[in-house]
LOBAZA-457621 format. One record per residue (C-alpha): residue in three letters; residue number from 1; y, z, x negated. Coordinates in pm, 1 decimal, decimal comma. Layout:
<recs>
rec aa->Ala i->NUM north->Y up->Z east->X
...
</recs>
This chain:
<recs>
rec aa->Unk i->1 north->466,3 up->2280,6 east->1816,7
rec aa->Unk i->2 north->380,8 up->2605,2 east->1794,6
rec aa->Unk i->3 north->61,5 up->2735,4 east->1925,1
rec aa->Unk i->4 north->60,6 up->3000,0 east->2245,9
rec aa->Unk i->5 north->-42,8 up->3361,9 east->2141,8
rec aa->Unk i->6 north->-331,9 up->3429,1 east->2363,6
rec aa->Unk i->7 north->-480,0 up->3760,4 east->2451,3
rec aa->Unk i->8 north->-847,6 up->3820,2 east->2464,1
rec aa->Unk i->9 north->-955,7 up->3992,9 east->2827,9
rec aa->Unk i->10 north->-1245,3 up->4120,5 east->2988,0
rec aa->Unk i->11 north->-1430,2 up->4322,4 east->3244,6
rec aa->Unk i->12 north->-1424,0 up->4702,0 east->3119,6
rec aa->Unk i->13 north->-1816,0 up->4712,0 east->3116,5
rec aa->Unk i->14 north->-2104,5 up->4580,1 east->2918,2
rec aa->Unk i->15 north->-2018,3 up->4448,6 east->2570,5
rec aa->Unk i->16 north->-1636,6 up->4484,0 east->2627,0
rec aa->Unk i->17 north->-1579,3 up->4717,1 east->2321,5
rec aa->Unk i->18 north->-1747,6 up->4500,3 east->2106,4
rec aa->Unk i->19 north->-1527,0 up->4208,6 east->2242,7
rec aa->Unk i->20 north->-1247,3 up->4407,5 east->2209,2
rec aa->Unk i->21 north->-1277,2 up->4514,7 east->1863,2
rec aa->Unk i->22 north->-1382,7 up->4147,4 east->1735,4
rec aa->Unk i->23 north->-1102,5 up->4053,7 east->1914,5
rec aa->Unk i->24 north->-897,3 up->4259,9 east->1688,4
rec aa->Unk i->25 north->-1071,8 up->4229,8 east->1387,4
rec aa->Unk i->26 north->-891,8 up->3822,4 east->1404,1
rec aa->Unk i->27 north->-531,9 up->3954,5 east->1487,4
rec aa->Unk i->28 north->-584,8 up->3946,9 east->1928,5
rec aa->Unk i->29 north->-434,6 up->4177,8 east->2166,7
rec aa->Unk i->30 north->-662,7 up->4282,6 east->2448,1
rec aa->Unk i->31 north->-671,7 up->4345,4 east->2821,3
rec aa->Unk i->32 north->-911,8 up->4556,7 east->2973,3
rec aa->Unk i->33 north->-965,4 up->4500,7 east->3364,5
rec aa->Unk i->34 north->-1118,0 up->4798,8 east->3462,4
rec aa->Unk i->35 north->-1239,2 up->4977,6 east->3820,2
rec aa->Unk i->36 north->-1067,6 up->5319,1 east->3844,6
rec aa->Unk i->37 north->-1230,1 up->5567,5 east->3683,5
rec aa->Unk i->38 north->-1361,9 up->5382,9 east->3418,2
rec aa->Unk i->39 north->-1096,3 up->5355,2 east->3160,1
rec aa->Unk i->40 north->-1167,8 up->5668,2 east->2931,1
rec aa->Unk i->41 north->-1438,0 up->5444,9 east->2656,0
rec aa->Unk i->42 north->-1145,1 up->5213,1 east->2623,9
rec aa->Unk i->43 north->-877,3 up->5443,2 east->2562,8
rec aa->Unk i->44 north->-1081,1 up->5697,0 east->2369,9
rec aa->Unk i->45 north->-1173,7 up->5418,1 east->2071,6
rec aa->Unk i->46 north->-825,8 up->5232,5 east->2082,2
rec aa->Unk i->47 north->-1007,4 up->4951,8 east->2226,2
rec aa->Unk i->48 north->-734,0 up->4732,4 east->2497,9
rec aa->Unk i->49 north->-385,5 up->4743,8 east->2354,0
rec aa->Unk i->50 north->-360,7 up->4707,0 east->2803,6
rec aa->Unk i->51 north->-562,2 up->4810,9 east->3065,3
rec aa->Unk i->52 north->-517,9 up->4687,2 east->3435,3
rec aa->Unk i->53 north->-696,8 up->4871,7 east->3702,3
rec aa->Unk i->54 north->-829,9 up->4776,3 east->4041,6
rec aa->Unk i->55 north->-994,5 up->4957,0 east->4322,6
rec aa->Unk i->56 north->-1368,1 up->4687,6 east->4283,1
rec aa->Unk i->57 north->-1428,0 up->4424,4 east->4075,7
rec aa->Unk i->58 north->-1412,8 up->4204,2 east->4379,9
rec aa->Unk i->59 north->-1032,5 up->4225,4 east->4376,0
rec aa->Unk i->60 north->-1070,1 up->4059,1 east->3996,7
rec aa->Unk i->61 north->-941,4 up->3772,8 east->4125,6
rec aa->Unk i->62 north->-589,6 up->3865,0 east->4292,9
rec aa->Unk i->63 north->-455,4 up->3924,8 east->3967,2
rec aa->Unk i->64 north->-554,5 up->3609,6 east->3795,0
rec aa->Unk i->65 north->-165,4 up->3546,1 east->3781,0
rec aa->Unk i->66 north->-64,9 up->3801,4 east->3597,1
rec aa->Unk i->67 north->-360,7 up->3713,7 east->3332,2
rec aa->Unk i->68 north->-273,5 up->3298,3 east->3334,3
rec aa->Unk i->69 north->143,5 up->3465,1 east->3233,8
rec aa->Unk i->70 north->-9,5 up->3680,6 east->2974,3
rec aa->Unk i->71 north->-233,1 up->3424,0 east->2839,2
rec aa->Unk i->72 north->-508,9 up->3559,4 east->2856,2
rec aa->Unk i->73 north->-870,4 up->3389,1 east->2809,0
rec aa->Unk i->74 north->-1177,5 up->3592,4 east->2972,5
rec aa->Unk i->75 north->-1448,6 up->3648,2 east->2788,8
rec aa->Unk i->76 north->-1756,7 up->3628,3 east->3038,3
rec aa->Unk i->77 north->-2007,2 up->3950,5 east->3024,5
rec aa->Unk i->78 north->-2331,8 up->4028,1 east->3239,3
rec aa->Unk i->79 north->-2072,8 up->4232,0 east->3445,3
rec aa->Unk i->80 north->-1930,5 up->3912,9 east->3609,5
rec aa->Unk i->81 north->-2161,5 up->3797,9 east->3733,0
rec aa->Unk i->82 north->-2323,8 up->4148,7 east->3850,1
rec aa->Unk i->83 north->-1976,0 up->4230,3 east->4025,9
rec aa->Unk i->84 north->-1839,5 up->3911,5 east->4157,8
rec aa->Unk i->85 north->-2134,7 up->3663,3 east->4217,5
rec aa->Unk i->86 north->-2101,1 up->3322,5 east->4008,5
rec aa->Unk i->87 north->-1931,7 up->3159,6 east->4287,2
rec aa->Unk i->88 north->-1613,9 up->3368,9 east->4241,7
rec aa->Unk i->89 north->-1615,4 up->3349,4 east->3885,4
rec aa->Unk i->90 north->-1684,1 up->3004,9 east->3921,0
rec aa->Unk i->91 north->-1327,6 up->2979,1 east->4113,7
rec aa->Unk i->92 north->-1124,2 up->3142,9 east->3900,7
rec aa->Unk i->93 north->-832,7 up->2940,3 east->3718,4
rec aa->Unk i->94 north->-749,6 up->3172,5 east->3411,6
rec aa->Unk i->95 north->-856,4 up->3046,0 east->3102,0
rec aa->Unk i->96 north->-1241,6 up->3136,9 east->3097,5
rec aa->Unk i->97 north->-1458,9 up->3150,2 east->2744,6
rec aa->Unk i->98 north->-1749,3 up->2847,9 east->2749,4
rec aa->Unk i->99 north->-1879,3 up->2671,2 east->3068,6
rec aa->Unk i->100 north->-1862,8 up->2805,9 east->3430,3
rec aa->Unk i->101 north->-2091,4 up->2614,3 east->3597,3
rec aa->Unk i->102 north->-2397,5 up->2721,0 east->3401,2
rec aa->Unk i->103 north->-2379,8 up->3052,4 east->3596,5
rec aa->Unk i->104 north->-2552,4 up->2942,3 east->3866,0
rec aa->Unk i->105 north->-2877,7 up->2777,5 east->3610,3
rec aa->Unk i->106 north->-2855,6 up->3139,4 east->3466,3
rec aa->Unk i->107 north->-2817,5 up->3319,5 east->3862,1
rec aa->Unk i->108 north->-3123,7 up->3123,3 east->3965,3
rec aa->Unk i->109 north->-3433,3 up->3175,9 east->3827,8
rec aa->Unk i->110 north->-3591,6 up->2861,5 east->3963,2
rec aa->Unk i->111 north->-3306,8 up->2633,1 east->3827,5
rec aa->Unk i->112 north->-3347,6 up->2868,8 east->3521,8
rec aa->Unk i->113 north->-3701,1 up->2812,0 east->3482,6
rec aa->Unk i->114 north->-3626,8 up->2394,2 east->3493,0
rec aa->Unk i->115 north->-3378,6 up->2426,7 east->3219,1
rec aa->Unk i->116 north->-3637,1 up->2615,1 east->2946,5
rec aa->Unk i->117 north->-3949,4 up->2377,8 east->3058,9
rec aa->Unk i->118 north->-3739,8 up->2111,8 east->3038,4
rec aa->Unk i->119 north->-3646,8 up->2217,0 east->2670,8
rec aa->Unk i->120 north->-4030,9 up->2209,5 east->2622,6
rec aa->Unk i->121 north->-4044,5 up->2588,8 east->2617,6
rec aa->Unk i->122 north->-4358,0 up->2795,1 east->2715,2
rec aa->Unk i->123 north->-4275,8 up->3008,4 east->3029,8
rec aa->Unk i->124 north->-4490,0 up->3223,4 east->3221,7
rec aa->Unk i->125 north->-4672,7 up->3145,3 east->3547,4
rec aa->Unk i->126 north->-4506,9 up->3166,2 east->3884,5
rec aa->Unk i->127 north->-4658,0 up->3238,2 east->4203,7
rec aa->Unk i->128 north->-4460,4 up->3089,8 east->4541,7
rec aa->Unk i->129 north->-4592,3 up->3299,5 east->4766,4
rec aa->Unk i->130 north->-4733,1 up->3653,2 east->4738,9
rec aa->Unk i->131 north->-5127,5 up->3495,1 east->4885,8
rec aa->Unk i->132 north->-5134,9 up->3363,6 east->4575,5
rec aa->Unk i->133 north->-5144,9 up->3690,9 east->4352,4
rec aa->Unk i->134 north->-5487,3 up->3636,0 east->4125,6
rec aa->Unk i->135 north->-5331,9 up->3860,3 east->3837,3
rec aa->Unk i->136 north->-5053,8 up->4076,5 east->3759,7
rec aa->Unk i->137 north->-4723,2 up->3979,3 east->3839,3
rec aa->Unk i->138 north->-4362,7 up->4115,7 east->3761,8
rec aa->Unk i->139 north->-4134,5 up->4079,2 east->4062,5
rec aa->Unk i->140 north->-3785,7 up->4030,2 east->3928,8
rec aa->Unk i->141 north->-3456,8 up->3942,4 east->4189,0
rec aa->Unk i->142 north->-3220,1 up->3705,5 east->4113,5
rec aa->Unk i->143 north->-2882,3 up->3754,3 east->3944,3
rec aa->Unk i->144 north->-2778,4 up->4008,6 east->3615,5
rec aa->Unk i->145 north->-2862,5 up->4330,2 east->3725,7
rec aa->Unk i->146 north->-3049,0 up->4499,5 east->3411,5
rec aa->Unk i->147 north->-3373,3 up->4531,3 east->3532,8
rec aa->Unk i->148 north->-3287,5 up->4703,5 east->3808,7
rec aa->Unk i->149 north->-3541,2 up->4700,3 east->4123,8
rec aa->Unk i->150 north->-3799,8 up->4473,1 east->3895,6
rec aa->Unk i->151 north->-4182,9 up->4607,9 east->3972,5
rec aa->Unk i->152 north->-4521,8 up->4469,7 east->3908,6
rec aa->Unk i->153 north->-4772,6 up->4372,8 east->4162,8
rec aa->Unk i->154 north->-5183,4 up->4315,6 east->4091,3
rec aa->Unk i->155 north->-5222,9 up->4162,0 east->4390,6
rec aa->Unk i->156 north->-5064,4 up->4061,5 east->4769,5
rec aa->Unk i->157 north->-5138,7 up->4445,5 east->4903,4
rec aa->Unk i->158 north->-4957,7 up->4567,7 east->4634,4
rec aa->Unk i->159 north->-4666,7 up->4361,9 east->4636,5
rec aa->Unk i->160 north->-4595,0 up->4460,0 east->5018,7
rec aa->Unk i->161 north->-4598,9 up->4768,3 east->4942,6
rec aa->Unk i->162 north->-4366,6 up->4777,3 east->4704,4
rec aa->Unk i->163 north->-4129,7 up->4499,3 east->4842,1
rec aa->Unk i->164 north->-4022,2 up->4756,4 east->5141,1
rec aa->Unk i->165 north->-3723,4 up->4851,6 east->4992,6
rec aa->Unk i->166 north->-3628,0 up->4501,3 east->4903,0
rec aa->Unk i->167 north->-3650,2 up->4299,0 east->5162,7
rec aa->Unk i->168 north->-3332,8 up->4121,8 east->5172,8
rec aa->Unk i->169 north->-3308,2 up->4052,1 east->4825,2
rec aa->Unk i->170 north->-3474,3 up->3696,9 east->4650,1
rec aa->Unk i->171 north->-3711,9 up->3744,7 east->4422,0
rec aa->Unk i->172 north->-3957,2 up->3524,3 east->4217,5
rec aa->Unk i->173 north->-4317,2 up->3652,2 east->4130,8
rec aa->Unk i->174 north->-4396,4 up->3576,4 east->3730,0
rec aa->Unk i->175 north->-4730,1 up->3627,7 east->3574,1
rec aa->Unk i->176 north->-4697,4 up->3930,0 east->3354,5
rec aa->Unk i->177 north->-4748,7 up->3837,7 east->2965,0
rec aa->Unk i->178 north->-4891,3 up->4130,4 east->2725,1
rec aa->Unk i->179 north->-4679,9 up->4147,8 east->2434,5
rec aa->Unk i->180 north->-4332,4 up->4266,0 east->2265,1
rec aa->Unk i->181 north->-4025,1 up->4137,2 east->2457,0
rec aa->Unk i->182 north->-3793,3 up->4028,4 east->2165,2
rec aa->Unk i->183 north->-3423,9 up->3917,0 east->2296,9
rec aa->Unk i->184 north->-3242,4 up->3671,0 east->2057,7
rec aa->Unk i->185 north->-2909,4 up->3665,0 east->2058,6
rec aa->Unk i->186 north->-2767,8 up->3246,9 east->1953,2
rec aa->Unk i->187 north->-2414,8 up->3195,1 east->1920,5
rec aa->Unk i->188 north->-2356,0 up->2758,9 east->1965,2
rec aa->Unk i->189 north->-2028,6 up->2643,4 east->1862,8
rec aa->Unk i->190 north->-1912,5 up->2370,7 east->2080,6
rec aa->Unk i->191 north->-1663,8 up->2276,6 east->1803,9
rec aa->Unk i->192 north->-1946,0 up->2217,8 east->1514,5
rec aa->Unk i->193 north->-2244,1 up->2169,8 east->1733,2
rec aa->Unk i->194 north->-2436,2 up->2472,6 east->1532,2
rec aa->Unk i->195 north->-2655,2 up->2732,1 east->1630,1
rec aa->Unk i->196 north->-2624,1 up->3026,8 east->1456,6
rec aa->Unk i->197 north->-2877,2 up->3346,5 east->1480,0
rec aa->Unk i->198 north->-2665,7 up->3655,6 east->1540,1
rec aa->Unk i->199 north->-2939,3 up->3926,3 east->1571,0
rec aa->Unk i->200 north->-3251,6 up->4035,6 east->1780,7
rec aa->Unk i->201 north->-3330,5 up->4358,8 east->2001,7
rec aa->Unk i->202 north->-3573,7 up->4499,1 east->2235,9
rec aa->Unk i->203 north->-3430,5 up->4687,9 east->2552,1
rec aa->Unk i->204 north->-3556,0 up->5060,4 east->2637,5
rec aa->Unk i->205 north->-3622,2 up->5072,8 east->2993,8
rec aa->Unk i->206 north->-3635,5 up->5369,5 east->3202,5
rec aa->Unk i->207 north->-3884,8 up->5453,3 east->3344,4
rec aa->Unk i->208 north->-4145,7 up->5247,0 east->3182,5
rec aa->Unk i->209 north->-4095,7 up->5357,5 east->2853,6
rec aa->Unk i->210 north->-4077,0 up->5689,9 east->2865,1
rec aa->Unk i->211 north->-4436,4 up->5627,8 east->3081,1
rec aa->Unk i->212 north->-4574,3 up->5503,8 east->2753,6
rec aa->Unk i->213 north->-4510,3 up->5869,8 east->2586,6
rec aa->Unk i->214 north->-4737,7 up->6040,3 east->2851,4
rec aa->Unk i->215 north->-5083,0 up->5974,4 east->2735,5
rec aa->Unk i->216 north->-5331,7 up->5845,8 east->2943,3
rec aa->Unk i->217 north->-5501,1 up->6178,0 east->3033,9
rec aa->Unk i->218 north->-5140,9 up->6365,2 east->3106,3
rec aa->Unk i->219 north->-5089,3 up->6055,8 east->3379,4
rec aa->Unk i->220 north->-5345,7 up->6094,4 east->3586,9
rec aa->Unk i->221 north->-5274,1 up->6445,8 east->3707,1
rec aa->Unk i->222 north->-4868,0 up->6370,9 east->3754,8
rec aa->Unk i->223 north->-4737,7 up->6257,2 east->4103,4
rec aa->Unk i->224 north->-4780,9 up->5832,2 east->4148,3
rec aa->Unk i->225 north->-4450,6 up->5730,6 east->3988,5
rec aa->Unk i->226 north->-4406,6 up->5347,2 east->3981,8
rec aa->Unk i->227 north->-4298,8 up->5201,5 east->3710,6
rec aa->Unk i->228 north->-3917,9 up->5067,2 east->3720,6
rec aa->Unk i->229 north->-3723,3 up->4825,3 east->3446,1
rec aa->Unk i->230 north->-3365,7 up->4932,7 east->3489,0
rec aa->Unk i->231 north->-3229,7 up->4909,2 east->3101,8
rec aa->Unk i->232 north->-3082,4 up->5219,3 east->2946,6
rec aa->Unk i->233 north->-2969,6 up->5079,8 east->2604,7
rec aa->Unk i->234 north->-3064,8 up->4827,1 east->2300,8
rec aa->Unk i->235 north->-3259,0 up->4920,3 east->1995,9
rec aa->Unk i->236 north->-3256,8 up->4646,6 east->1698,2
rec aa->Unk i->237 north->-3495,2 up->4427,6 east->1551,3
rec aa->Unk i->238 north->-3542,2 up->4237,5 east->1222,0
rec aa->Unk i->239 north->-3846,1 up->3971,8 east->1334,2
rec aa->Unk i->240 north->-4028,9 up->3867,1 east->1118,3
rec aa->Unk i->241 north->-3923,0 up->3611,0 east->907,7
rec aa->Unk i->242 north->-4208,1 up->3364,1 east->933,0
rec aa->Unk i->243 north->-4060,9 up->3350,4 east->1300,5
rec aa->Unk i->244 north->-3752,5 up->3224,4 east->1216,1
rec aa->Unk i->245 north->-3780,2 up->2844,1 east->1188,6
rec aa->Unk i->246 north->-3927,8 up->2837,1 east->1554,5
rec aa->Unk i->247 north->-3671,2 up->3059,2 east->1677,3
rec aa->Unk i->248 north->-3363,1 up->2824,4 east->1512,8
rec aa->Unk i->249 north->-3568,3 up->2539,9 east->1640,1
rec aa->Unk i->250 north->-3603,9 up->2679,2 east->2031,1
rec aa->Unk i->251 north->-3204,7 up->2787,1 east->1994,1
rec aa->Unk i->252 north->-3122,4 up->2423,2 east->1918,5
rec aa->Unk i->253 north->-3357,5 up->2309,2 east->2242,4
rec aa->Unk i->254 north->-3163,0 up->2529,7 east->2474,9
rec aa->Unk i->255 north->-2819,0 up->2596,1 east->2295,7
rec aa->Unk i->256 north->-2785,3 up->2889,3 east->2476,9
rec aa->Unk i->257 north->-2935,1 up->3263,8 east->2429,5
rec aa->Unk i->258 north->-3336,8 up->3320,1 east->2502,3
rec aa->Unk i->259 north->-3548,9 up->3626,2 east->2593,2
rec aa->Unk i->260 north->-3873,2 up->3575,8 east->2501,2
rec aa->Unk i->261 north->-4186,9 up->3768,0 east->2499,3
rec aa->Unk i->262 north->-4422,8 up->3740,3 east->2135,1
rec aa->Unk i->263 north->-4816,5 up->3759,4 east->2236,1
rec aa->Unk i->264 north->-5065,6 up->3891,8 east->1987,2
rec aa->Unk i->265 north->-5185,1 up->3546,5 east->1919,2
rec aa->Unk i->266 north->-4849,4 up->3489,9 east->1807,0
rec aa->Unk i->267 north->-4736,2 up->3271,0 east->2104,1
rec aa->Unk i->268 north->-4377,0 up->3239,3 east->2240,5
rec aa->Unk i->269 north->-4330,1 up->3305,2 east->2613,5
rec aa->Unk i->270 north->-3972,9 up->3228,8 east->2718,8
rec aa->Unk i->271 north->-3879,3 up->3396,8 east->3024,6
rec aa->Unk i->272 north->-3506,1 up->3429,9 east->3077,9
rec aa->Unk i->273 north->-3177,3 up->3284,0 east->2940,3
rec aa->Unk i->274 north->-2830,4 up->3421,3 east->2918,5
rec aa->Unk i->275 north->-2525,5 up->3199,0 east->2921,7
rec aa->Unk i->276 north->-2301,4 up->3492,0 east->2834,4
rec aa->Unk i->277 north->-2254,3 up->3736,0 east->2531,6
rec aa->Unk i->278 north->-2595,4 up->4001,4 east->2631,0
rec aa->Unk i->279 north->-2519,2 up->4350,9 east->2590,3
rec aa->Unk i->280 north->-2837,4 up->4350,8 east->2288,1
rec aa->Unk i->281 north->-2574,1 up->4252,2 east->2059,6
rec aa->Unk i->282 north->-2408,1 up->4627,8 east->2100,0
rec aa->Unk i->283 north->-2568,0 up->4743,2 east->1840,0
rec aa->Unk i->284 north->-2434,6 up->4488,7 east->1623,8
rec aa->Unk i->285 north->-2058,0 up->4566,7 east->1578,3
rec aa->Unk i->286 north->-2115,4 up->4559,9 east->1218,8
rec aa->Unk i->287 north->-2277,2 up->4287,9 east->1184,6
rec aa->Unk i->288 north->-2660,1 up->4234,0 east->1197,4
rec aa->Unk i->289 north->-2891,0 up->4152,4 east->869,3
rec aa->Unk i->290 north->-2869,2 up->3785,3 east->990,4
rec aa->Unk i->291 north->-2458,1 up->3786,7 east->1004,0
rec aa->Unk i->292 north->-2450,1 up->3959,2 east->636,8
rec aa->Unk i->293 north->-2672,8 up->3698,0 east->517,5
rec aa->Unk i->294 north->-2440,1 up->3408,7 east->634,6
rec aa->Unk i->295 north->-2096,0 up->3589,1 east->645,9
rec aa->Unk i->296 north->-2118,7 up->3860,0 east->410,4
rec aa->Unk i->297 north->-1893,4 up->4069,4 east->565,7
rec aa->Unk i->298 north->-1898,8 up->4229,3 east->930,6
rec aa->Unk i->299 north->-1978,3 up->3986,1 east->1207,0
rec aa->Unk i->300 north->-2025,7 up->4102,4 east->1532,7
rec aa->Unk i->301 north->-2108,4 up->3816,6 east->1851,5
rec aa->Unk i->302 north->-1726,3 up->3960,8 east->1987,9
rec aa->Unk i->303 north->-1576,6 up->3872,4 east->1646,3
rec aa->Unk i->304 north->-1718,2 up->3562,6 east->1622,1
rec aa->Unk i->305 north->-1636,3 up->3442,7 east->1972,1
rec aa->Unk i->306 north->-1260,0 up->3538,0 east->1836,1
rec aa->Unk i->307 north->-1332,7 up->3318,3 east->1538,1
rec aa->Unk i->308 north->-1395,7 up->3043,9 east->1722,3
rec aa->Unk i->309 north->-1102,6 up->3063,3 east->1925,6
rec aa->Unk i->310 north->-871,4 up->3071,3 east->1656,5
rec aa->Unk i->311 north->-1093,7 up->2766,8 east->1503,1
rec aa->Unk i->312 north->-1000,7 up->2591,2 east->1811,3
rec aa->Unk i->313 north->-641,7 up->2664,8 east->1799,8
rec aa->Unk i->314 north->-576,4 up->2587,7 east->1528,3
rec aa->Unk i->315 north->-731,7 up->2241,9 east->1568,0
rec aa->Unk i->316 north->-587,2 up->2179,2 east->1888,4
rec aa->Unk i->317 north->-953,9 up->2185,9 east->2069,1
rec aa->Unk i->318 north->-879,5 up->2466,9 east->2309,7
rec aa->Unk i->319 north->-1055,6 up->2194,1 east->2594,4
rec aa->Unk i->320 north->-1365,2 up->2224,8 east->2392,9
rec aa->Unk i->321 north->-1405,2 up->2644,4 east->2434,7
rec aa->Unk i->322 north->-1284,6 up->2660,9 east->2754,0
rec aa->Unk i->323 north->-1426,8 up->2599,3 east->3095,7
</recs>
């Protein structure tokens, strides 16, 4: 019996190009679902062979029937989640790219934080209420929003302060940790049971980075400008190596991907986890040293995704890959 031709679809946003050309790169057409206006990137570098628009993302769902006739399987994205809340993506019946329900772990950052202690990780502190400030915190909201809104609080005075323009949104107060935020991008095959390293990044943030380039002196005559987290783009990293066997080994704890923070004792804080393919792997449409090493030839996260798609085709596991 022959096997249906599926067509690989996704969000226009986020790591879509990259999903789009690995997608390609294994013999896929694509389908771009895109908000109006936002079509150009997709056009310009040949990257959906179709593009359907709608007027929100929230109206992603009324044309779920024209995806299930096409075949299509969605390939999940921060955007999703961002746009349509986990419990609409959990609701949707087109063929859908790993497991739905670990959206909400990932949406949550208290069910998040059981699922990486419970893989014997080291997280950070968190404080339940603000009264409880006794160093600095990082105030993050729940859900996928690239940083956006995140601040950092010494103590309860300073937190209201800066909460005012938040104060219907859910938040969780974590203990700050001094060091280099490292984001490590795992691809786990449900059909071998591997983990595989695809590459590493750190995000620039605006504003806090560019902060860093004013020296010390130049900041105190400037205007009071909080510091803000909202992510701007992805610069690699090669870590180093002597790192690697307790990265593979925390991969394999949580199967899924891990943002972590290195201290300068050399400690690993893990403080976030992303069930989806993390737009750090951008820079990686070529492949990253860790892909050449066990490919030798271009391996981006997209292609591989398409890789193991075909893998399941072909062995008539499609149940496996899709949830």
């Amino acid at each position: 019996m022959a096997q249906p031709k599926y067509r690989i679809a996704t969000i226009g946003s986020h790591s879509a190009l990259q999903i789009f050309k690995g997608a390609h790169d294994e013999g896929f057409k694509t389908i771009a679902v895109c908000k109006k206006g936002s079509e150009r990137p997709y056009k310009m570098f040949n990257s959906a062979d179709e593009i359907i628009t709608l007027n929100s993302y929230r109206d992603f769902p009324k044309i779920q029937n024209e995806l299930i006739k096409k075949n299509a399987i969605i390939i999940p994205h921060g955007s999703f989640v961002t746009y349509m809340g986990y419990e609409e993506v959990e609701k949707l019946k087109v063929n859908y790219y790993g497991n739905k329900k670990i959206l909400k772990w990932e949406s949550d950052r208290y069910l998040e934080r059981q699922w990486l202690t419970k893989s014997g990780l080291k997280v950070p502190l968190l404080f339940k209420k603000p009264e409880d400030i006794d160093r600095l915190v990082i105030v993050k909201f729940m859900g996928a929003e690239g940083g956006r809104g995140y601040f950092l609080a010494k103590d309860k005075k300073d937190f209201y302060r800066k909460i005012k323009p938040y104060q219907l949104r859910k938040y969780v107060l974590q203990e700050y940790i001094i060091g280099v935020p490292l984001f490590i991008h795992y691809f786990y095959s449900s059909l071998t049971n591997e983990i595989e390293i695809m590459g590493c990044d750190i995000r620039y943030e605006s504003n806090v980075d560019s902060l860093g380039r004013i020296s010390a002196r130049d900041q105190i005559v400037l205007p009071k400008i909080d510091p803000s987290y909202v992510i701007v783009g992805n610069i690699p990293v090669v870590v180093r190596e002597s790192f690697l066997p307790r990265l593979i080994e925390m991969g394999e704890d949580v199967v899924k991907t891990l943002e972590t923070i290195l201290t300068p004792e050399e400690e690993i804080f893990v403080f976030e986890i992303s069930a989806r393919i993390v737009a750090g792997t951008n820079p990686f449409i070529e492949g990253s040293p860790y892909t050449w090493l066990k490919y030798n030839k271009p391996m981006s996260t997209g292609r591989r995704i398409a890789i193991e798609i075909k893998n399941a085709m072909n062995k008539n596991q499609m149940k496996k890959i899709l949830g």
